[in-house]
N, C-alpha and C positions, 0 to 999 in steps of 0.2 A: 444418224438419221432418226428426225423424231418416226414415230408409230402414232396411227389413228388421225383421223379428221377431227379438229376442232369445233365446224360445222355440221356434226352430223343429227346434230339434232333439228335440224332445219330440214330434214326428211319426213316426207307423208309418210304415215302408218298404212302404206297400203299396199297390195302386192299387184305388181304390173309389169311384165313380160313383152314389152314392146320391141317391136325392131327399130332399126335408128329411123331418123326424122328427118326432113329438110332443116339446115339450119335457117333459121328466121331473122336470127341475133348473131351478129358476131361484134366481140371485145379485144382490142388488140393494147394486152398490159403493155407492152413493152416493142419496140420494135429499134433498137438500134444495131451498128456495123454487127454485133456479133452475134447476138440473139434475137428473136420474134417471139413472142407467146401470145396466143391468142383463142380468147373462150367461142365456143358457137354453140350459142344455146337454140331451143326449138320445144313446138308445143305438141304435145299427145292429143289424140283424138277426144282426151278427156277434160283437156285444158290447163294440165296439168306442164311444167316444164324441165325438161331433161338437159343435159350438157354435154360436150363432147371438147375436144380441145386441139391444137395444133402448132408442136415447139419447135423450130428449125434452131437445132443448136450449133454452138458454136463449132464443135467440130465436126462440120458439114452432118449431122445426124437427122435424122426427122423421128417424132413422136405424133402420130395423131390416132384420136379415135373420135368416131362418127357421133351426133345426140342424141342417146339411147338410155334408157332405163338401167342399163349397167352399173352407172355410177349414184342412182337414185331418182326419184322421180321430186317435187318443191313444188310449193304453193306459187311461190313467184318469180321473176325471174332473178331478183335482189340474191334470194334465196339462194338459188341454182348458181349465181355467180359467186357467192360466197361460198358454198361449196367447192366452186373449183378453184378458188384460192387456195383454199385450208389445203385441199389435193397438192398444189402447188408448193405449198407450204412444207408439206414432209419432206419433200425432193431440195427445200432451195438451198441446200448446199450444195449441190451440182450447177446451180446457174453463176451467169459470172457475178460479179458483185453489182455492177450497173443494174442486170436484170432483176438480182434483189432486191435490190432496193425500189425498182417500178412496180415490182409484186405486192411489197409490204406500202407503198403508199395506194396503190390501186384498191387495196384492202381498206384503209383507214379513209381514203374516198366512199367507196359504199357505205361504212357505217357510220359515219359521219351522216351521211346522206338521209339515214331513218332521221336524225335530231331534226332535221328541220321540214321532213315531208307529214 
């Protein structure tokens, strides 16, 4: 299992203690017969954007947490979604390979995405 977020430099330098948020945004990487993954990002009172997430895996489990300043607070949403790839990222040996492989292209979609905005 790797260690560390890739994206973590994509975090605001700033300290903020929010509780979680309505999601505003939700991303669904992946949804096929065996897995779902799906980001729901949301915005802080400062305009700032947090993330939260929600995995039904394959063997009937569920992972979710609400969009909270737990996992960091991003200028954008770009941001905040790349973060929770990178999050994604450490774990994707637990998903099946289908799902990996929707992770890592959903990943190479966003940043691709900066080249031409």
């Amino acid at each position: 299992m790797k260690t560390g977020n890739r994206y973590d430099s994509l975090k605001c330098d700033i300290l903020m203690d929010c509780a979680a948020v309505p999601a505003t945004d939700t991303w669904t990487l992946t949804d096929n017969a065996g897995e779902t993954v799906t980001v729901c990002c949301g915005m802080t009172s400062s305009g700032h954007y947090v993330y939260g997430y929600i995995v039904y895996w394959a063997n009937g489990r569920t992972s979710s947490a609400q969009p909270s300043s737990d996992r960091g607070v991003f200028r954008t949403l770009r941001d905040a979604r790349l973060h929770a790839i990178g999050f994604f990222n450490i774990y994707l040996e637990y998903f099946l390979p289908s799902t990996q492989a929707d992770i890592k292209a959903a990943e190479a979609t966003l940043l691709q995405s900066k080249l031409f905005n």
